[in-house]
C-alpha positions in Angstrom: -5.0 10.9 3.2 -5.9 11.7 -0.8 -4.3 14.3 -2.2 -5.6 15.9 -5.0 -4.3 18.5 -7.6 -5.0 22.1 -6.5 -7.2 22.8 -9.5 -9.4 19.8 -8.7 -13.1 20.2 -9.1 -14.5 21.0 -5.3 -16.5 17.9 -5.4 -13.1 15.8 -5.8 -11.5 17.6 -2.5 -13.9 16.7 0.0 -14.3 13.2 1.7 -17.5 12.3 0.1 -16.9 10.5 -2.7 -14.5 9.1 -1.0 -17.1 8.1 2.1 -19.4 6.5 -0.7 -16.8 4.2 -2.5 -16.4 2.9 0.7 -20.2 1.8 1.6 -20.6 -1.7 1.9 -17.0 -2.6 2.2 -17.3 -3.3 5.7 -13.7 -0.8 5.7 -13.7 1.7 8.7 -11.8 4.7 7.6 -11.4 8.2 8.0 -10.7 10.3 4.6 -8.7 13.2 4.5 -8.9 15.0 1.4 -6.1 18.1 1.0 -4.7 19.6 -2.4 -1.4 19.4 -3.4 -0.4 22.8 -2.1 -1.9 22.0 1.4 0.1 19.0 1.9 3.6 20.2 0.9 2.8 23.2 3.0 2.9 20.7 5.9 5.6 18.3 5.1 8.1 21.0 7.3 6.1 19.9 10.2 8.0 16.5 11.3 4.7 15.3 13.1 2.1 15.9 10.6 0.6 13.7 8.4 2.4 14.7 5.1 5.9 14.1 6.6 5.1 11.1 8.0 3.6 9.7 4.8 6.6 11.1 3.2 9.0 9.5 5.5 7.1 6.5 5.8 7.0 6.2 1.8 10.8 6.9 1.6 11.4 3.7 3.1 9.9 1.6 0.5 12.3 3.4 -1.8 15.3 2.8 0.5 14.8 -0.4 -0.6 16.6 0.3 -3.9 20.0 0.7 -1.9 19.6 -2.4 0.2 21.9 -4.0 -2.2 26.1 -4.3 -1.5 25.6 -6.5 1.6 24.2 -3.3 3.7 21.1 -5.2 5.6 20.0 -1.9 8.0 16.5 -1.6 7.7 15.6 -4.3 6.0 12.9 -5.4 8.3 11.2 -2.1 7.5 11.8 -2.7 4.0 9.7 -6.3 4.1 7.4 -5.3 6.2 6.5 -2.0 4.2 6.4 -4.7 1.3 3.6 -6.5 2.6 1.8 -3.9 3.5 1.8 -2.2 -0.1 0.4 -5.3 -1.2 -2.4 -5.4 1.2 -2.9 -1.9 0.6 -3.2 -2.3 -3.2 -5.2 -5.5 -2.6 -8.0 -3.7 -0.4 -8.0 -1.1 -3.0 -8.7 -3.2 -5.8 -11.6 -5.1 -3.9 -13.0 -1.4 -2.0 -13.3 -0.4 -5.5 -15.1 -3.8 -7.2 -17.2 -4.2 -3.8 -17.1 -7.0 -2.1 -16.7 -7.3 1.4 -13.4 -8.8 3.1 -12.6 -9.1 6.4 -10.1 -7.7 8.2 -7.0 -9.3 7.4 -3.6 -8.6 6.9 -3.3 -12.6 4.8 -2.4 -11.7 1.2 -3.3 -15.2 0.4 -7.3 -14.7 1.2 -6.7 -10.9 -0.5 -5.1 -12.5 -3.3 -8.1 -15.1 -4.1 -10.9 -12.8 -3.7 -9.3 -10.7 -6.4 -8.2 -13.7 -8.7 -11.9 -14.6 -8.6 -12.4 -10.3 -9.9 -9.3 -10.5 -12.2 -7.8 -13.9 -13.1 -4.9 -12.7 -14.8 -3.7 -11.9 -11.4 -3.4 -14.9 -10.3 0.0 -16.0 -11.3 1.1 -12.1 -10.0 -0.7 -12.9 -6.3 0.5 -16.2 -6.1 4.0 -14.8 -6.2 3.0 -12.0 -3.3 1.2 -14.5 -1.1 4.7 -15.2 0.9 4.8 -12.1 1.5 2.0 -12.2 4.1 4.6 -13.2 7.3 6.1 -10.1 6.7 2.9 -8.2 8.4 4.0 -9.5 11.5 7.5 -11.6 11.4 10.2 -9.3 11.4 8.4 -6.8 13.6 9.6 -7.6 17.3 13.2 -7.3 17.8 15.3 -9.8 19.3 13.4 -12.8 17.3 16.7 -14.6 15.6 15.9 -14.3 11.9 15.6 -11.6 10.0 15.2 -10.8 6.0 18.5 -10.8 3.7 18.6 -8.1 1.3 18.1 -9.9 -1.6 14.3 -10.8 0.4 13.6 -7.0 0.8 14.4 -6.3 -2.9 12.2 -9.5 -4.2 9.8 -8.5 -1.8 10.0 -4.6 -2.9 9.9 -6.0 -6.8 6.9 -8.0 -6.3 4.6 -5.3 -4.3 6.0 -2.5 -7.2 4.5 -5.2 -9.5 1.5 -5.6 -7.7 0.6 -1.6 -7.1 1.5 -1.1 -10.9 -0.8 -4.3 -11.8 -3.6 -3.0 -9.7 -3.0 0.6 -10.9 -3.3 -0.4 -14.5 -7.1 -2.2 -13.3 -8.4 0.8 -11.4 -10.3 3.5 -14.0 -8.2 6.6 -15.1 -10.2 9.0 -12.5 -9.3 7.8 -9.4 -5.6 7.0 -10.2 -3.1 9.6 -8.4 
């Protein structure tokens, strides 16, 4: 989902442009493109799409409270991690072209955009552990689970990754 401001020129709130960024990335996705007005007018709605991104997002910033010895959630917390990482990762390389498989291994994400950016190397290397958190802490009853002082590194280091990859992207398709 790509939310756009309500004023938005009508070529920037459809799917389009969108749709052509993503030729050739090999990425199979569907684009829904709504205005900021449209999307808060859903985010009452508990099963929509708004609310759940909402909800969703709200637990990356839970992480912020994990501190104190509280460790509820923190699973969610590392795993939502990860997947900001890959998230920004895909981003970064949907928008400089080349293809990558699918792969939630921030380590292979992490060197194909080195080889784009090299000063994010020393940034990926960091966020490379990260990639067991796609899939470690996700069925219950395995015996180990994250500390909170893993979900906050693990929260500090995709922040610093998004912002990193944010700073990289051109000013017109930034949110």
């Amino acid at each position: 989902m790509l939310v756009v401001a309500d004023d938005a020129p009508a070529e920037q709130r459809r799917s389009r442009l969108a749709y052509q960024v993503l030729w050739g990335t090999g990425a199979a996705a569907d684009v829904l493109v709504w205005t900021v007005t449209e999307s808060e007018s859903r985010l009452g709605v508990v099963a929509s799409l708004p609310a759940t991104i909402m909800r969703e997002g709200r637990l990356l910033h839970a992480a912020r409270g994990v501190s104190g010895g509280r460790d509820q959630g923190v699973e969610d917390i590392a795993f939502h991690a990860q997947q900001a990482v890959e998230k920004a990762l895909k981003t970064f390389l949907t928008w400089h072209g080349p293809a990558f498989r699918k792969t939630h291994n921030l380590v292979e994400l992490g060197e194909a955009s080195s080889e784009l950016d090299p000063s994010l190397e020393a940034l990926l290397r960091c966020a490379a552990p990260l990639t067991e958190y796609a899939w470690k802490f996700r069925y219950p009853g395995l015996p180990e689970e994250p500390t909170a002082e893993e979900a906050e590194g693990a929260l500090g280091t995709a922040s610093q990754v998004y912002e990193a990859v944010l700073e990289r992207l051109p000013e017109e398709v930034r949110l």
